[in-house]
N, C-alpha and C positions, 0 to 999 in steps of 0.2 A: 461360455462366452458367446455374444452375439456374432450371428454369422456375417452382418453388416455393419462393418466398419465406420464410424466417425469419427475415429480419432485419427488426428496427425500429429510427426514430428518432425524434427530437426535436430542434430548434435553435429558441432564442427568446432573448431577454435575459435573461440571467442563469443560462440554464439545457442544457445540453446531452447527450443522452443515446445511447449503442448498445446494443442487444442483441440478440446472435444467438443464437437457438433451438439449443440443443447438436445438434451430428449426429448421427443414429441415432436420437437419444432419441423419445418418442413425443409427437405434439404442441408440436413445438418453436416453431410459429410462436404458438400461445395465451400457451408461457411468457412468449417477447421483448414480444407485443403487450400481454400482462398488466401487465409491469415497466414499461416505457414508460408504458402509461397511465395508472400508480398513480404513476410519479416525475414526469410532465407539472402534476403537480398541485401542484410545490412552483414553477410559475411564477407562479401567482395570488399576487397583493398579498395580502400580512400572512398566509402561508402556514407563515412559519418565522419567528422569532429570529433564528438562526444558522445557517449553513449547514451546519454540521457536524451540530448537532442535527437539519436539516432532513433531511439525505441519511441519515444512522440511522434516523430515522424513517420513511423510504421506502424504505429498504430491508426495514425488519422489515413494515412494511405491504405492499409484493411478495411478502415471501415467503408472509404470510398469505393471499392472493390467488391463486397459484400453488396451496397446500398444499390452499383451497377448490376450486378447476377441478379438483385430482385429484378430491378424495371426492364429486362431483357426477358426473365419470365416470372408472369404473377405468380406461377404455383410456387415457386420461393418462399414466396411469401411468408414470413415471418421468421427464416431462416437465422441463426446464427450458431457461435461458439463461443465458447471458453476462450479463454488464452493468457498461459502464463512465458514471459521468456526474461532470461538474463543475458544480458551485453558486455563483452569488456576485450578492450584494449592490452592489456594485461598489467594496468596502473589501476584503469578506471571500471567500476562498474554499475550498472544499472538493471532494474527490476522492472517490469510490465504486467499487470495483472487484472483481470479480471472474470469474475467466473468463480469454479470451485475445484477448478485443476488448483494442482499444489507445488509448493517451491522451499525445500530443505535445505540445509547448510549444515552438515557434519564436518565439527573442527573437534582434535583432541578427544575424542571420542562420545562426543557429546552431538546429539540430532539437535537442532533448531527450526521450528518453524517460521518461516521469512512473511508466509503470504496469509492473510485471512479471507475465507469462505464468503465469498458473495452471496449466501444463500439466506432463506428466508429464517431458514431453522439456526444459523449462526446471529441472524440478529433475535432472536430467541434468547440464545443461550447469552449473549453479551447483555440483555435487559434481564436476567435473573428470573425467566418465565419457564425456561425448561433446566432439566438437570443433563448430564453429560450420557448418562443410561438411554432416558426417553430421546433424546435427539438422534442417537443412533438408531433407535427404531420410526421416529416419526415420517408420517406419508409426506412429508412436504419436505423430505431432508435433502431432496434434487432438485427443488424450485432455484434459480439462480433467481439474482435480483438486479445482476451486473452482469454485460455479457458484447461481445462483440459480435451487433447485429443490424448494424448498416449507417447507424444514428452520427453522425458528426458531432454532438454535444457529447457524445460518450467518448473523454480520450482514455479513461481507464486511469488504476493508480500505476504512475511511472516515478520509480522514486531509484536515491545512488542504494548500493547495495555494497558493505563494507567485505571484503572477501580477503583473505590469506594464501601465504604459499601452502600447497600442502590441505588447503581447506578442499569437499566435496561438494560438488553442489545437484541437486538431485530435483528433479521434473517431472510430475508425473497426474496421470489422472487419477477419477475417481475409481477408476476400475482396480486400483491399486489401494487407494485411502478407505473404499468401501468396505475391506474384505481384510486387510492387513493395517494393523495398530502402529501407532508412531514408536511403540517401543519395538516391537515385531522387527519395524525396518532398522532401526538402532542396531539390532541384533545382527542382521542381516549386512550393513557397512563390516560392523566391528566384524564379521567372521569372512567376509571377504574382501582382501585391497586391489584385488582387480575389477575397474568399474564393469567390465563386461561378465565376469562373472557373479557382480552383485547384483545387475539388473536382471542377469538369467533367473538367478535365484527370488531374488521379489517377483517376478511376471509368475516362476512355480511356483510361489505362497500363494500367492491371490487365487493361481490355480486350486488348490489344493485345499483350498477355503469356499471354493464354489464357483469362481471363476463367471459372476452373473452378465457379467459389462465388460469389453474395451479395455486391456491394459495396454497404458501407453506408457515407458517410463524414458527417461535421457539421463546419465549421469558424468559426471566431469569432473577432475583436479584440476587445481588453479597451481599450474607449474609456470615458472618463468621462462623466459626468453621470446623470439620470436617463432612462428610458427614454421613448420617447412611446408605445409600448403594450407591453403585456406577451403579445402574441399571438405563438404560433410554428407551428412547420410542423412535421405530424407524417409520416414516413416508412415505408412499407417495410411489413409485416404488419398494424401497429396501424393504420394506417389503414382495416382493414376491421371496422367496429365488432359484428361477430359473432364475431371473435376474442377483447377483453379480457375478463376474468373481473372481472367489479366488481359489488363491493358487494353479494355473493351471489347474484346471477345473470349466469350461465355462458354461455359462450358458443355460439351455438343451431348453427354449422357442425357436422357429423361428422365427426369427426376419424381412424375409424376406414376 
């Protein structure tokens, strides 16, 4: 596993978030830790309406957040992340995505994938130019194509997200999707119904499989009623609060 973190998260009621800092890019762990802690903020009571309006709105407010940690400092430059999150009320729900972090729904024992791959090598595969073998080995299988990286035309796809009682809904990076197969994690739901022991157990597959990259994973039941606190755990980068870029001041670490 890299010794240097890019990845962030978030899990709480109602609210669940990943983002991996793009590789290569410069400052990747400010971007993730940025977006995370500008979308943490739609768990606070009477945050949003809507969820959909909520995660649009967190999203253009990331990206305004990102696009200010550049012009405070050019080495930024060209900085962003990933980001996938789901929102809900516990009527309503809604999806945010962009990037090549990922977003599952296990209902009835059955995995779904919710999100598609912003990646170069997935519009590949969707144009019938590679097959499902070579993608997994292709050099360009990390190129994002989509990504939150400061752009205000980029609001990302925000779409409703149909969810059940009793459904799972699971987040996570590639550091997770690289190394462990959707059927893997399938296995992995179906043989544990405690989310905290099913994410311990996917962070030690990925492990155990070589562990090259960053695992970041969130997982959640869609149970009813109201919450008794709206408090979540924050993961991975954003937890070092010299990383997020808020509210016009920057994050005091050198990035250079």
């Amino acid at each position: 596993m890299r010794e240097h973190n890019e990845d962030s998260g978030y899990a709480g009621p109602g609210l669940l978030v990943v983002a991996d800092g793009v590789g290569g890019a410069a400052a990747g762990e400010v971007a993730s830790a940025t977006a995370v802690h500008v979308l943490s903020a739609l768990a606070l009571p009477g945050a949003y309406a809507d969820p959909l309006a909520g995660l649009r709105s967190g999203v253009r407010l990331a990206q305004e957040q990102v696009a200010l940690g550049v012009a405070q400092d050019e080495r930024r430059t060209g900085m962003a992340t990933t980001l996938t999150a789901v929102l809900g009320d516990g009527r309503r729900f809604a999806l945010a995505h962009l990037g090549d972090s990922r977003a599952y729904v296990w209902r009835e024992r059955t995995l779904t994938r919710v999100t598609r791959d912003h990646t170069v090598v997935q519009d590949l595969l969707d144009d019938g130019r590679l097959t499902a073998a070579e993608a997994r080995e292709h050099p360009w299988r990390h190129v994002v194509v989509r990504s939150l990286g400061g752009d205000p035309g980029e609001t990302g796809e925000v779409t409703r997200l149909d969810l059940r009682r009793g459904d799972r809904v699971l987040l996570c990076s590639d550091g997770l999707t690289d190394l462990v197969d959707d059927a893997a994690v399938a296995g992995v739901l179906a043989d544990h119904r405690s989310d905290d022991a099913a994410v311990t157990a996917l962070v030690a597959a990925a492990n155990d499989a070589g562990g090259r990259d960053n695992i970041t994973c969130v997982l959640a039941t869609v149970v009813p009623g109201v919450p008794a606190s709206h408090d979540g755990v924050l993961v991975g980068a954003v937890r070092d609060p010299r990383l997020a870029v808020v509210a016009g001041v920057g994050p005091t670490r050198r990035t250079a």
